[in-house]
N, CA and C atoms as an extended XYZ file, in Angstrom:
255
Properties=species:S:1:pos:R:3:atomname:S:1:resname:S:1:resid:I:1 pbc="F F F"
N         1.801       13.731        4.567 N   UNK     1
C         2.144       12.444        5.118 CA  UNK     1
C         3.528       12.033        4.635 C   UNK     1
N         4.070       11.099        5.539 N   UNK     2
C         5.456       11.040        4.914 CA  UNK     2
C         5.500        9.108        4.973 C   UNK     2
N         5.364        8.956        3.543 N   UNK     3
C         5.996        7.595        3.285 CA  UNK     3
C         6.917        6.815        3.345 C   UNK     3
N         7.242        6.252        3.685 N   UNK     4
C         8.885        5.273        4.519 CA  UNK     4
C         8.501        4.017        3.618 C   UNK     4
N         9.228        3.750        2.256 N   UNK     5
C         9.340        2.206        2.250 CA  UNK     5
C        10.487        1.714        2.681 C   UNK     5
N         9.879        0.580        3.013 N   UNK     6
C        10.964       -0.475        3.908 CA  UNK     6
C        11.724       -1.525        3.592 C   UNK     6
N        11.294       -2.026        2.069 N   UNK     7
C        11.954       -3.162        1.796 CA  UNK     7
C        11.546       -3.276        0.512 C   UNK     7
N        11.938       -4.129       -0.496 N   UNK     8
C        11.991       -4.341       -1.956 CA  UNK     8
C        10.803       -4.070       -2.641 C   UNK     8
N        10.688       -3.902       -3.551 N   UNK     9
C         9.344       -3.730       -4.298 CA  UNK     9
C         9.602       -4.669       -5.391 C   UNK     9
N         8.868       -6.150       -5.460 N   UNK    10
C         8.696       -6.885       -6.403 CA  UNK    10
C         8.518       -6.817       -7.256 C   UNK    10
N         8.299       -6.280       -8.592 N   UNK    11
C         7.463       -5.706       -9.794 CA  UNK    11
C         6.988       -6.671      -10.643 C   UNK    11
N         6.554       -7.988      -10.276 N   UNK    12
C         6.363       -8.391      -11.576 CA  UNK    12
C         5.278       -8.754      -12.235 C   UNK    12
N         4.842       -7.464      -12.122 N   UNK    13
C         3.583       -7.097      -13.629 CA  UNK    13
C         3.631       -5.511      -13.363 C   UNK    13
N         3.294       -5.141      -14.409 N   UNK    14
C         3.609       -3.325      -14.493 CA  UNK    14
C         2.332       -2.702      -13.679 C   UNK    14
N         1.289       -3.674      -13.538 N   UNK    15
C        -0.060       -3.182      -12.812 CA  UNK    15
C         0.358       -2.600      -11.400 C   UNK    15
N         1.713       -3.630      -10.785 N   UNK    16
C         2.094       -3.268       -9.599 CA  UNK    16
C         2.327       -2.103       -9.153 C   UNK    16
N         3.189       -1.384      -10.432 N   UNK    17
C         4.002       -0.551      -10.317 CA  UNK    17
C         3.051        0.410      -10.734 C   UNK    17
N         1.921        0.492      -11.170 N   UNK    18
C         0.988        1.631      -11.160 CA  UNK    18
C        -0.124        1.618      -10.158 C   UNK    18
N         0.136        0.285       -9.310 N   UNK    19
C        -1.330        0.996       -8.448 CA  UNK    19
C        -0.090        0.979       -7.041 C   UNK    19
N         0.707        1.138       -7.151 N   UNK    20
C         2.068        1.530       -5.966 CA  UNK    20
C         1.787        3.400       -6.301 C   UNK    20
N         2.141        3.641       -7.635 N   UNK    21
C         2.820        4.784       -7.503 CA  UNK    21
C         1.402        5.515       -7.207 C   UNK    21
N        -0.154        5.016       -7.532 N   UNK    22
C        -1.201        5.855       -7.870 CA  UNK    22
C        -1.421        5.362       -5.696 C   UNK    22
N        -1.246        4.834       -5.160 N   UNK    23
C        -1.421        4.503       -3.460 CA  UNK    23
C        -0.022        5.756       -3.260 C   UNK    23
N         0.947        5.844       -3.457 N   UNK    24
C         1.694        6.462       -2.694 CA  UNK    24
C         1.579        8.069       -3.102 C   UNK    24
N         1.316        8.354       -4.531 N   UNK    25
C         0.768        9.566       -4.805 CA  UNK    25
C        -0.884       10.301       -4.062 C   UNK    25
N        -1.543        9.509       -3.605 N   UNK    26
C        -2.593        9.571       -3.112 CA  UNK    26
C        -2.467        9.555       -1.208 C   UNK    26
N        -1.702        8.897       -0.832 N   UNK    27
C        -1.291        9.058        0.160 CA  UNK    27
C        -0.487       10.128        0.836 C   UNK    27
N         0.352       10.842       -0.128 N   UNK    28
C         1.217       12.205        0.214 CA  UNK    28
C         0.521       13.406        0.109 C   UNK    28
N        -0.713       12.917       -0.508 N   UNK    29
C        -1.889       14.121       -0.690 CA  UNK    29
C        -2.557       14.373        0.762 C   UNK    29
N        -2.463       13.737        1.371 N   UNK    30
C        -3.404       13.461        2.589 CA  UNK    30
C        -2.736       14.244        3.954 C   UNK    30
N        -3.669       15.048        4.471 N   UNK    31
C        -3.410       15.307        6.098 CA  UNK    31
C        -3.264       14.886        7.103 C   UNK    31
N        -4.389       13.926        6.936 N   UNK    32
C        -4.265       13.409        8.176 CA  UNK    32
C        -5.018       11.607        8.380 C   UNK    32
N        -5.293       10.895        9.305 N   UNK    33
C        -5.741        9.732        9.574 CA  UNK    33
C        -6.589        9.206        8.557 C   UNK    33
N        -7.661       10.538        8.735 N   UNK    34
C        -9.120       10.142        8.145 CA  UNK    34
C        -8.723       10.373        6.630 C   UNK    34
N        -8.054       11.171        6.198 N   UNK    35
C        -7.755       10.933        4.807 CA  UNK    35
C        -7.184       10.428        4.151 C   UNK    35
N        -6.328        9.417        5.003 N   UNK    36
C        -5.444        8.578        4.074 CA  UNK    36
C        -6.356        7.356        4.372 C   UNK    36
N        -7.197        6.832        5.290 N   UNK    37
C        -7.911        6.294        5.026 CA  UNK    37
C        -9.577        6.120        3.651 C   UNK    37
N        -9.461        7.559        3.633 N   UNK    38
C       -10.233        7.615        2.794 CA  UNK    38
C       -10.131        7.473        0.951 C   UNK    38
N        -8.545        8.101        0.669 N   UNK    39
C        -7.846        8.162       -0.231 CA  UNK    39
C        -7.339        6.356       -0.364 C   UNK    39
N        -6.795        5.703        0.264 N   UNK    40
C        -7.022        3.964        0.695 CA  UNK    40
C        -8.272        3.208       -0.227 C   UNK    40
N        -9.318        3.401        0.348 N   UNK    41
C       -10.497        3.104        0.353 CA  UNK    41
C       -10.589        3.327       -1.210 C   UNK    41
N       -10.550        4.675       -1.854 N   UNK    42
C       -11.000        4.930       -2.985 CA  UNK    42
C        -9.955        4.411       -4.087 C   UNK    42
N        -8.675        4.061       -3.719 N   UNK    43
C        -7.176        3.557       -4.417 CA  UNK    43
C        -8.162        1.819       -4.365 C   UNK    43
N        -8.415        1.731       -3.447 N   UNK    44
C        -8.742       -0.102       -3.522 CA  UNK    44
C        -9.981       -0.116       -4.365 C   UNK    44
N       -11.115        0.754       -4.448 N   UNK    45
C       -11.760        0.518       -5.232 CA  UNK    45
C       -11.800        0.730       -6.919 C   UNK    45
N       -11.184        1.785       -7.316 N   UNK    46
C       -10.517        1.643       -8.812 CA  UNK    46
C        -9.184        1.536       -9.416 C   UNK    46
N        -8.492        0.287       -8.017 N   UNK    47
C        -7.187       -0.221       -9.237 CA  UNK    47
C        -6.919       -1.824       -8.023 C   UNK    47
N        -6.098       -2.304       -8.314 N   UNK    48
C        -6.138       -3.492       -8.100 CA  UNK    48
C        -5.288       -4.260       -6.964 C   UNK    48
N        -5.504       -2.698       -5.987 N   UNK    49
C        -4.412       -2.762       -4.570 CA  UNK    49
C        -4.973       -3.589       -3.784 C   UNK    49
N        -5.903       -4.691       -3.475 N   UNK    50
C        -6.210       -5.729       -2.950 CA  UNK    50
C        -5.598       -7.083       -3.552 C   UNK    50
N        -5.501       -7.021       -4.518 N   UNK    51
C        -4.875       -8.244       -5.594 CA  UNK    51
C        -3.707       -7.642       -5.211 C   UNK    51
N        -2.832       -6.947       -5.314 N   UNK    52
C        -1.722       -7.078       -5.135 CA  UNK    52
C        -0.532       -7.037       -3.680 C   UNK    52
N        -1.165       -6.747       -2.825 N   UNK    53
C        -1.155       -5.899       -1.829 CA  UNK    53
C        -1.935       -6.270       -1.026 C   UNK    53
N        -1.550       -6.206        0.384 N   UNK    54
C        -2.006       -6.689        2.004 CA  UNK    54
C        -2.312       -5.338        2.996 C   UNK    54
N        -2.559       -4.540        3.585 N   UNK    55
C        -2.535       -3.786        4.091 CA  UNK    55
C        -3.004       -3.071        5.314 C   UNK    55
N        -3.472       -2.686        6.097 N   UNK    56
C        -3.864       -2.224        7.618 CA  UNK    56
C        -3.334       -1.198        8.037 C   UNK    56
N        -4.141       -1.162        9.731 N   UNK    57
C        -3.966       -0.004       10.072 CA  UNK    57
C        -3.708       -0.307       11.442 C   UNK    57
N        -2.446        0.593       12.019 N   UNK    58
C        -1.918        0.382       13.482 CA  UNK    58
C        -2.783        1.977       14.298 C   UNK    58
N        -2.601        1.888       15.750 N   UNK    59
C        -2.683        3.301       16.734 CA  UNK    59
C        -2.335        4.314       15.883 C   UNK    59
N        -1.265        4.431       14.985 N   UNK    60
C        -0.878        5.507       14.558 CA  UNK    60
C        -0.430        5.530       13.335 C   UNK    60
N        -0.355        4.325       11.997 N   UNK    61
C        -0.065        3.903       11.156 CA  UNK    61
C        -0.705        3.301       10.234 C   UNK    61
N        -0.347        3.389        8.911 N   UNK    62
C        -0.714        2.349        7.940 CA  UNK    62
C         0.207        1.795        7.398 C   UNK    62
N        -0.070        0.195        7.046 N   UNK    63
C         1.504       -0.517        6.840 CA  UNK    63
C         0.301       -1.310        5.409 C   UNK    63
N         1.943       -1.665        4.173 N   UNK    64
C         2.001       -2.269        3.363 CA  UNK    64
C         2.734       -3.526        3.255 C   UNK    64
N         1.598       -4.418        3.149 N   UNK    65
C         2.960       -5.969        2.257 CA  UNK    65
C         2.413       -6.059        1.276 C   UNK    65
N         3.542       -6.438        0.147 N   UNK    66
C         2.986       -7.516       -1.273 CA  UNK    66
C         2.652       -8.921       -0.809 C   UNK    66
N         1.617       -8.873       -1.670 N   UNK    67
C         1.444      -10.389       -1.847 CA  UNK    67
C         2.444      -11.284       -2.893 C   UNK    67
N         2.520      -12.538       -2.137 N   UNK    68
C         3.275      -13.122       -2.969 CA  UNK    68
C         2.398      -13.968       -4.680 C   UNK    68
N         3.137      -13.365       -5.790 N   UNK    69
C         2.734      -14.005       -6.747 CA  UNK    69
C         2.334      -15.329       -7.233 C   UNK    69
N         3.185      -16.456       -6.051 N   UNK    70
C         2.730      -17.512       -6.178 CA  UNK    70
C         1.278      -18.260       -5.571 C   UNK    70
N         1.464      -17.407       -4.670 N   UNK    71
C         0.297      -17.838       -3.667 CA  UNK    71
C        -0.287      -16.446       -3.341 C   UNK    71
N        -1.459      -15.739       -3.689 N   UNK    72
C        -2.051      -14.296       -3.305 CA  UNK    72
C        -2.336      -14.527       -1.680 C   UNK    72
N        -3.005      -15.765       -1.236 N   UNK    73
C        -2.990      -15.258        0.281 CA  UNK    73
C        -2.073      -15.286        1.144 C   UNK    73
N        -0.736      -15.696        0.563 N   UNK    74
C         0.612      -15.228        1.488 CA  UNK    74
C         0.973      -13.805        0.849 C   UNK    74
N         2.035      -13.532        2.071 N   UNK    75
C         2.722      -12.211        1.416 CA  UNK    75
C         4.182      -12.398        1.720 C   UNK    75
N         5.374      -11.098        1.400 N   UNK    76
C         6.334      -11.153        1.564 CA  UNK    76
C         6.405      -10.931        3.103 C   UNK    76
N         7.508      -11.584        4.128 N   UNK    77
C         7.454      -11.443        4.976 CA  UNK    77
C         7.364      -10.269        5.843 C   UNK    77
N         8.808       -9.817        4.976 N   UNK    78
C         8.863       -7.919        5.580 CA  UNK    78
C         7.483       -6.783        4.631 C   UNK    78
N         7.586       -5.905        5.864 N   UNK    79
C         6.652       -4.868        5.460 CA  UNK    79
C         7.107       -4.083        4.648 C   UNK    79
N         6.416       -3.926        3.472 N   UNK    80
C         6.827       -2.889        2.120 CA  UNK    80
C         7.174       -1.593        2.615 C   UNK    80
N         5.732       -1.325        3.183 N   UNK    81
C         5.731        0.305        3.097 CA  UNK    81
C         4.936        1.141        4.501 C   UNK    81
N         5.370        2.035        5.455 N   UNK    82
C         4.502        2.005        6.187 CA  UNK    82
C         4.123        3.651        6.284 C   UNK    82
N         3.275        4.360        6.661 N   UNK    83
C         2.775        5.459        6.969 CA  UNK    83
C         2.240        6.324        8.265 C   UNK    83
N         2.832        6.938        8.971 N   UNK    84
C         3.042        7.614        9.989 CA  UNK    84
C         2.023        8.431       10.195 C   UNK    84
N         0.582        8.854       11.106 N   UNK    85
C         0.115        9.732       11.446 CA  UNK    85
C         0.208       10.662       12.128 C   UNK    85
């Protein structure tokens, strides 16, 4: 899979910056649709990529926003990070 980020990466708490690198390492592992969905799934359940992080799935894509620190149910406007099937 080939990862495209798109815009800044906020960092501010180091948690960010490890459940980023442990989602994008887990994501380049993957073949295809069903496995980056699945690799997703298992990233959200043992680290804290819902708290930090917004995320979905397009026809042919998976896209990333941060959430904003002040407010968790907003996010940054532009899309972090997106993923190509």
């Amino acid at each position: 899979m080939n990862v495209m980020i798109e815009s800044l990466i906020f960092d501010f708490d180091d948690k960010v910056r490890q459940v980023l690198l442990d989602l994008i390492n887990r994501i380049l592992l993957t073949r295809n649709e069903t496995e980056v969905r699945e690799s997703v799934a298992v990233c959200a359940e043992r680290t804290d990529l819902n708290r930090y992080f917004l995320y979905g799935y397009g026809k042919h894509h998976f896209w990333v926003k941060q959430r904003l620190l002040s407010d968790p149910n907003k996010t940054y406007e532009q899309r972090m990070m997106i993923v190509n099937f």
